[in-house]
C-alpha positions in Angstrom: -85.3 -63.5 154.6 -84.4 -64.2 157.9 -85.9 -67.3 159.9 -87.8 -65.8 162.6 -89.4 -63.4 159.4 -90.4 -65.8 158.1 -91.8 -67.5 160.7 -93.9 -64.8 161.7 -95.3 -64.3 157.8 -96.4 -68.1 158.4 -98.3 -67.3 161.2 -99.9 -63.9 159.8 -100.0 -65.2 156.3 -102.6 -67.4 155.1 -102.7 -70.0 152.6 -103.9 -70.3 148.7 -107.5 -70.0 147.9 -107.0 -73.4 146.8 -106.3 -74.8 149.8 -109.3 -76.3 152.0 -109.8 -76.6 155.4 -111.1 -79.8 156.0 -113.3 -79.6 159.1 -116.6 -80.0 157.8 -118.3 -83.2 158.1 -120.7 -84.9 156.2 -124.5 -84.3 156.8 -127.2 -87.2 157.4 -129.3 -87.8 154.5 -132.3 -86.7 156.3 -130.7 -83.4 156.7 -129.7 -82.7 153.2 -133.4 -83.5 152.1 -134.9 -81.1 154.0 -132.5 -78.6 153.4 -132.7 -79.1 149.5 -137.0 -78.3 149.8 -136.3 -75.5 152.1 -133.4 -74.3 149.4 -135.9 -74.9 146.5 -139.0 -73.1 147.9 -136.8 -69.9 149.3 -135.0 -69.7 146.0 -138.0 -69.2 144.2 -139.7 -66.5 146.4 -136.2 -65.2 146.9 -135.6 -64.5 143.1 -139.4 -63.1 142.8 -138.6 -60.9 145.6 -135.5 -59.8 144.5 -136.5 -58.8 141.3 -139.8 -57.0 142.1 -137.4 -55.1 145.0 -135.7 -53.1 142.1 -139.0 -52.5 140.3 -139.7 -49.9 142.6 -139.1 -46.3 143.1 -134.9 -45.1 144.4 -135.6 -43.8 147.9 -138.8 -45.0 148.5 -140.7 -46.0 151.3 -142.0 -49.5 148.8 -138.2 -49.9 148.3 -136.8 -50.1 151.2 -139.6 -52.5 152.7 -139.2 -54.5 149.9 -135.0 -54.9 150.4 -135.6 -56.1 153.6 -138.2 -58.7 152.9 -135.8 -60.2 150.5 -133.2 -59.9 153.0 -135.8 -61.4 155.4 -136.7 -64.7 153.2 -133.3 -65.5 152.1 -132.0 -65.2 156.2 -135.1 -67.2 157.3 -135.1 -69.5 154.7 -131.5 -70.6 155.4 -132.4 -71.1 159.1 -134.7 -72.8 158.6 -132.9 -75.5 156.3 -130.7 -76.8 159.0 -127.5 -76.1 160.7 -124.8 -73.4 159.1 -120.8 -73.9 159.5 -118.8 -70.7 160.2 -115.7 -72.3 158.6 -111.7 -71.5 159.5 -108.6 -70.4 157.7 -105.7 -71.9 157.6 -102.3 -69.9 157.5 -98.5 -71.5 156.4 -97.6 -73.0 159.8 -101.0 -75.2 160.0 -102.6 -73.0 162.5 -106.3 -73.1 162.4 -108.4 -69.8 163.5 -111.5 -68.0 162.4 -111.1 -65.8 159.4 -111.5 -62.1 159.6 -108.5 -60.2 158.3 -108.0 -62.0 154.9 -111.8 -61.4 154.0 -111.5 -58.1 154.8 -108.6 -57.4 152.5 -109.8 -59.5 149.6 -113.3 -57.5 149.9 -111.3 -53.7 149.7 -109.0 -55.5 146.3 -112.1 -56.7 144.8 -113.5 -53.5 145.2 -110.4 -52.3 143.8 -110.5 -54.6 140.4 -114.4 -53.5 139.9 -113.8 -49.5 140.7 -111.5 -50.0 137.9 -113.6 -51.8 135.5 -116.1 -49.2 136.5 -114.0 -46.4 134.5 -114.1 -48.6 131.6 -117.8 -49.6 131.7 -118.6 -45.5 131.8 -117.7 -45.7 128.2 -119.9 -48.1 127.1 -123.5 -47.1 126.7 -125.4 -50.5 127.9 -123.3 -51.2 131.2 -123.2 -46.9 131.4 -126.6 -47.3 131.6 -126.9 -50.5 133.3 -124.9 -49.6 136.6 -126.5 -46.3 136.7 -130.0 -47.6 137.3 -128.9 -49.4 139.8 -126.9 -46.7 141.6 -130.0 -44.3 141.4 -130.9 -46.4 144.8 -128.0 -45.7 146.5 -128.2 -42.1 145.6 -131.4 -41.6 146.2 -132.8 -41.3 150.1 -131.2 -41.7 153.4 -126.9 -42.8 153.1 -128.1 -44.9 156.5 -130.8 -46.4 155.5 -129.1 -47.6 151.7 -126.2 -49.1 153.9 -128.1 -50.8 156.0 -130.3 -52.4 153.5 -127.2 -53.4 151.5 -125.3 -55.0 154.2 -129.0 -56.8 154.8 -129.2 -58.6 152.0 -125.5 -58.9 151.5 -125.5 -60.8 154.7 -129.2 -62.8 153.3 -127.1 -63.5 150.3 -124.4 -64.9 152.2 -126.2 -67.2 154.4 -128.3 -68.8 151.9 -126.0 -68.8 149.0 -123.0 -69.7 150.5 -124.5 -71.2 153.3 -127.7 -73.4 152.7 -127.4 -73.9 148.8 -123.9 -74.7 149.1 -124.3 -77.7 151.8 -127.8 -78.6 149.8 -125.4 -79.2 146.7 -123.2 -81.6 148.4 -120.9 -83.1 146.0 -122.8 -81.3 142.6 -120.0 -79.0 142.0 -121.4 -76.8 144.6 -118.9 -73.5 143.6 -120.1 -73.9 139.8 -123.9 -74.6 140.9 -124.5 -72.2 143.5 -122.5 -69.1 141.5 -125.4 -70.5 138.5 -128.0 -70.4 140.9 -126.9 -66.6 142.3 -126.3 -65.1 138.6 -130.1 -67.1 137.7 -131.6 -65.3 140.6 -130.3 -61.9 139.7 -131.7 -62.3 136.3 -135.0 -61.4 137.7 -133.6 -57.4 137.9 -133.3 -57.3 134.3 -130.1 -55.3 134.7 -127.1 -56.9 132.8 -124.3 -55.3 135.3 -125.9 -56.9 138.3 -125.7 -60.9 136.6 -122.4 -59.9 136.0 -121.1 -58.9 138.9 -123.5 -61.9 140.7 -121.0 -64.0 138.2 -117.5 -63.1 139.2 -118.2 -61.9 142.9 -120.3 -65.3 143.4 -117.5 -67.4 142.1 -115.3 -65.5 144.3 -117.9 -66.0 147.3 -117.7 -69.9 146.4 -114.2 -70.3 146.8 -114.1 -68.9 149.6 -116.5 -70.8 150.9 -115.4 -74.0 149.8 -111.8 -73.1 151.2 -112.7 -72.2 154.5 -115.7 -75.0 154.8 -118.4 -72.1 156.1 -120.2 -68.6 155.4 -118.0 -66.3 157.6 -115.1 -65.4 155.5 -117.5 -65.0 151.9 -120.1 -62.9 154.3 -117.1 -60.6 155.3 -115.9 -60.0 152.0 -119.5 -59.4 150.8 -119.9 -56.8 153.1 -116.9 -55.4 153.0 -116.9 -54.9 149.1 -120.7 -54.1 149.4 -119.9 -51.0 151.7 -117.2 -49.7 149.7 -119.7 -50.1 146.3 -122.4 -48.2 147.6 -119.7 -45.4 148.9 -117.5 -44.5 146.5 -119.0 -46.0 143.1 -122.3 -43.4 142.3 -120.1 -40.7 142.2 -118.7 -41.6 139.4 -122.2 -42.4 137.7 -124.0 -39.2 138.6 -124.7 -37.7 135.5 -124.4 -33.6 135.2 -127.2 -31.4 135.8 -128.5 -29.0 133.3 -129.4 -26.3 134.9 -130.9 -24.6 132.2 -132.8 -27.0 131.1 -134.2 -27.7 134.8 -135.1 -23.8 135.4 -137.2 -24.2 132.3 -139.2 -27.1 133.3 -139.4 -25.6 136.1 -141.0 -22.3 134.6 -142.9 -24.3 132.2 -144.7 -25.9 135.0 -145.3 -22.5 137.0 -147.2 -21.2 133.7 -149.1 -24.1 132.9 -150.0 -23.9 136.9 -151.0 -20.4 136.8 -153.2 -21.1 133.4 -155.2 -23.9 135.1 -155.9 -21.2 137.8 
């Protein structure tokens, strides 16, 4: 490899995962009190939210108002628990710049890895099942209106998660602790392939975070992966339709109609 190659890869390319960015300094203790009770009361309203969000109907007009309160409570409640850090990336010659193309790629190769597991999960019944519930929502009413309310609350997510849990942690293992907290929340679903995927994509979303010392590169990724879930994943969940069996419901329910008459 040539010099001037590989000087331009070390200004494109950036470094490990591992590596942080140290740029974030440390908050007053005044600060970090508040911000924990604001964390502690929107985490609990959050989670209750959350869970009785996919208690309602795919496609309707409860659902969707329900997605955006959560969305609402975990934006507001991060605002309101003080200040949040965009954070930087660093690439191999020490430059220092907002990140926004390295998100974006590790959102469309996560994507990648859980397409893939998707296949796999097809074949077994409880995560078959599992992911297809879920998927019902993004099937069901307006592509626009699904999209929008999952970049929402992929962004709500983000912000407190990533953003006012994480600096509320401090020095507690904030990666481990905040992935826990994520994963407890999405408990209140009572869908298996959700905590899962709150697991690996929230220790993912922690790295990143704790790498690049704010919420911008974990929010990017979020959405990106997000929008390329809700796209091209229910296709491959939609079960067939019998259309015998559906004309005789169907014709079944004209009878019993005409015999009330």
């Amino acid at each position: 490899m040539s010099a001037a190659l590989r000087a331009r890869l070390d200004r494109i390319l950036p470094k490990p995962l591992t590596h942080v960015v140290r740029v974030e300094g440390r908050e007053p203790r005044a600060v970090r009190h508040r911000r924990r009770r604001t964390v502690a009361a929107t985490s609990v309203v959050g989670a209750g939210l959350l869970g009785a969000s996919l208690s309602t109907r795919p496609g309707s007009r409860e659902f969707y108002l329900s997605t955006a309160a959560v969305a609402g409570v975990w934006t507001v409640g991060s605002v309101a628990s003080g200040p949040l850090h965009l954070g930087w990336i660093e690439t191999r010659d020490a430059t220092i710049r907002r990140p926004l193309v390295t998100p974006v790629v590790t959102g469309i190769g996560a994507f990648g890895l859980f397409y893939a597991a998707a296949l796999v999960a097809r074949r077994i019944p409880v995560l078959d099942d599992a992911i297809s519930r879920v998927l019902d929502f993004a099937d069901e009413g307006d592509d626009r209106l699904v999209l929008l309310t999952t970049l929402a609350n992929g962004l709500g997510e983000e912000v407190f998660f990533r953003g006012a849990l994480y600096a509320a942690l401090g020095e507690h293992r904030p990666v481990v602790s905040s992935t826990a907290v994520y994963a407890l929340a999405t408990t209140t679903t009572r869908n298996p392939a959700l905590v899962l995927a709150a697991a690996v994509m929230g220790s993912l979303f922690g790295l990143q975070r704790r790498a690049s010392g704010g919420i911008q590169a974990p929010t990017i990724t979020h959405l990106t992966w997000s929008a390329l879930m809700v796209r091209f994943l229910p296709p491959l969940f939609r079960r067939p339709v019998n259309l015998a069996a559906a004309r005789s419901r169907a014709s079944g329910t004209r009878r019993g109609a005409r015999s009330r008459s």
